[in-house]
N, C-alpha and C positions, 0 to 999 in steps of 0.2 A: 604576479605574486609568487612567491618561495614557494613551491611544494612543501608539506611538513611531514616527515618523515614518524611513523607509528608502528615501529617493527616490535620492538618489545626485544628487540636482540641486539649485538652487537654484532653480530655477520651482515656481511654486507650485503644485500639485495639485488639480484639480479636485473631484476624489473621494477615496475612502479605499476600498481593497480590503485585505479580512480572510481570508489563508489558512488553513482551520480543519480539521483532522483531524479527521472525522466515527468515527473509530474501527470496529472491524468492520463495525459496522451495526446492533448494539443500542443502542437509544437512553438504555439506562440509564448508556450508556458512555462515553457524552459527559458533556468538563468542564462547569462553571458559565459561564465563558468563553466558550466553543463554542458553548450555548443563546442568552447573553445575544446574542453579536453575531447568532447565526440572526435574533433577535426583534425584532433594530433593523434589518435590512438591507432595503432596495428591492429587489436581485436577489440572486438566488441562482443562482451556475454549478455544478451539481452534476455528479459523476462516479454510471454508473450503481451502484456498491456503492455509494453516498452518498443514494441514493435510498430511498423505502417511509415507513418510523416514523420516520426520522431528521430529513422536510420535516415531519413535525407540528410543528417546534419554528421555524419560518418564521412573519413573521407576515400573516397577512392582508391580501391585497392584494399582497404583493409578488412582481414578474418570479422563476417558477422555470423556467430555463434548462439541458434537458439536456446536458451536453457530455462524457459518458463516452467509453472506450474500451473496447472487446471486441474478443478475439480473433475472427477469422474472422466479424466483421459490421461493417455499415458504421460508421463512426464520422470525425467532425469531425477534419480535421488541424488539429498544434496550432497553428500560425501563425493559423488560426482560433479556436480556443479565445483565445488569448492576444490575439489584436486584438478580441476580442469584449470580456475583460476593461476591456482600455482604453478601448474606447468607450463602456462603459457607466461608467465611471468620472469619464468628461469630463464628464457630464452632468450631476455636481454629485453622486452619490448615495453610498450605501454600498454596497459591494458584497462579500457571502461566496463567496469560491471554495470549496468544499464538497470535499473528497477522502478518499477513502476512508484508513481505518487511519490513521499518523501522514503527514500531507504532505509531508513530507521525505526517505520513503522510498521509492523507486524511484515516484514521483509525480510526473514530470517537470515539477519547483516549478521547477529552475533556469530553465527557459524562462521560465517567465512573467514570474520576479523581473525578468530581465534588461528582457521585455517593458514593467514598468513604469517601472522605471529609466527606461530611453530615453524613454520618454514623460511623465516629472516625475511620477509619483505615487505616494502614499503609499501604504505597505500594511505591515501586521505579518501574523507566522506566529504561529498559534495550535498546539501542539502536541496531538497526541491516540493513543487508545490505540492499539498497533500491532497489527498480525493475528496477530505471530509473539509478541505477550505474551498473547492474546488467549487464541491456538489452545492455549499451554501451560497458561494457568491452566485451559481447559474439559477440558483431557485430565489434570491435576490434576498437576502435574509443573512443575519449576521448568527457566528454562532452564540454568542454572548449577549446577554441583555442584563440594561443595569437595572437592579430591584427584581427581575423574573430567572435571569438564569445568570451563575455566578460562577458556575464552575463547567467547564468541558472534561465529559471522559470519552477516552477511545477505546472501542471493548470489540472484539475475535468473536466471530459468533459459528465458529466451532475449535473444534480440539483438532490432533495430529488424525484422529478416526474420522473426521466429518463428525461428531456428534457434538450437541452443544455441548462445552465445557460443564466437568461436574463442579467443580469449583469454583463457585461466582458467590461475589459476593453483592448480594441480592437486595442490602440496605441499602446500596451506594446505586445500581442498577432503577433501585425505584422509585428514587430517588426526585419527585417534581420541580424542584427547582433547577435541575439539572439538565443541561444539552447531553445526551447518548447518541454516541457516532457509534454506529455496528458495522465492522468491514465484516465482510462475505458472510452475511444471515440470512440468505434468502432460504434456504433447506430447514432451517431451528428454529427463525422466527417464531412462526407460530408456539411451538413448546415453551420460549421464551419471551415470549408476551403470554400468556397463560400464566406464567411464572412472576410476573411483572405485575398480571390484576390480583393473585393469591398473595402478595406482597406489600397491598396496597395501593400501587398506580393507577388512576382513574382508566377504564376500557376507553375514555374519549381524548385520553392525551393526545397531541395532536403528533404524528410521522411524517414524514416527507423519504418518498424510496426514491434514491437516483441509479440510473441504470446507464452504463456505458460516458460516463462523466467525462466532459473534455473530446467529446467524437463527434462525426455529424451526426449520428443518431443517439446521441444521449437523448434520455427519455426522465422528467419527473412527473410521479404522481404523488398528490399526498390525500393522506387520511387520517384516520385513527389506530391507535396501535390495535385496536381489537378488529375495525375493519380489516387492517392492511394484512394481521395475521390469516383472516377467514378466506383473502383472496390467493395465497399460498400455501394455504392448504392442499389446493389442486391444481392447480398450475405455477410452473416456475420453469422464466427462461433460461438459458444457457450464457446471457449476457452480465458479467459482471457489475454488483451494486452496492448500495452502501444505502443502511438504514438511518435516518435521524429522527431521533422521537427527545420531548419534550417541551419544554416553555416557548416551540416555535414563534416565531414574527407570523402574524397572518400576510398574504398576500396580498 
């Protein structure tokens, strides 16, 4: 298929960057798409859930460039990430930006897009599979249900500080007819299940936490949103998860 060109410019483009959703992390997960451009690309900018089985499909020889983000470790700001993109673009090559789950979500892709733009060069979005379709098909549960739950939202369960966002809007969050996917809440949780039963959501809505989704060690347990808050109160691993509370499927 054609590349589609999304410069926003009329200078010509040195290079070609391929934003591609590496999906959880299993590599069976990734599209046809996904692989092809892994196999054609000179660099590779990966995020760390983008890393492990998913660079086997990289080809030999080519720049692989860690640029993830972690909570509470050091990590590349993105004015770095995104000027790395560009320079490695000038140079004439191909280049995959590599992210985890689908790139367009909570993947701070707008930065970069804007990054290329200004700089003339081309780049397409590859989409790929998300953590929150991921996490439901491993826990065997769809996210929609007709008559119980009719709408999916995807909600950030903090801000640029780590703190829960101040700005939520707490009608639609409390929402029990409603699937709530929360990426990276395990630290707010609690504050924001608190905020959930002061709003009116039942303390027994049913949650499902997945942790390390798409890995050999992905792990689900589920509860209630008022259990699952009291057990992260005091313990919380280092292992990336994603929270779903709402009109769950029982098991």
């Amino acid at each position: 298929m054609t590349e589609q060109s999304h410069t926003g410019s009329d200078t010509p483009a040195a290079g070609f960057v391929s934003f591609v959703g590496s999906g959880p992390g299993d590599p069976e997960l990734l599209t046809l798409k996904a692989v092809a451009r892994l196999q054609a690309a000179d660099a590779v900018l990966f995020d760390d859930l983008s890393s492990g089985a998913v660079l086997g499909h990289a080809r030999a020889g080519a720049d692989l460039i860690a640029v993830g983000k972690r909570a509470g470790r050091p990590s590349p700001s993105q004015a770095h990430v995104s000027q790395l993109l560009v320079d490695y673009a000038r140079t004439g090559v191909r280049v995959v930006r590599l992210k985890s789950g689908d790139a367009g979500i909570f993947g701070r892709l707008e930065e970069e897009i804007l990054a290329l733009r200004d700089a003339g060069i081309a780049f397409e979005i590859i989409p790929g599979v998300s953590a929150a379709s991921a996490a439901a098909a491993a826990a065997a549960i769809p996210l929609t249900r007709r008559l119980a739950a009719r709408r999916v939202q995807f909600v950030t369960g903090h801000d640029v500080t780590g703190h829960l966002p101040e700005q939520r809007n707490m009608a639609a969050l409390a929402d029990a007819d409603a699937t709530t996917v929360v990426f990276m809440p395990k630290r707010t949780f609690p504050a924001l299940a608190a905020s959930l039963i002061d709003h009116g959501l039942a303390p027994d809505t049913p949650a499902l936490m997945a942790e390390n989704v798409g890995h050999p060690d992905q792990s689900l347990a589920r509860a209630t949103i008022a259990s699952l808050a009291e057990s992260l109160k005091d313990t919380v691993s280092s292992k990336p998860a994603l929270i779903l509370y709402g009109p769950l499927m029982e098991p």
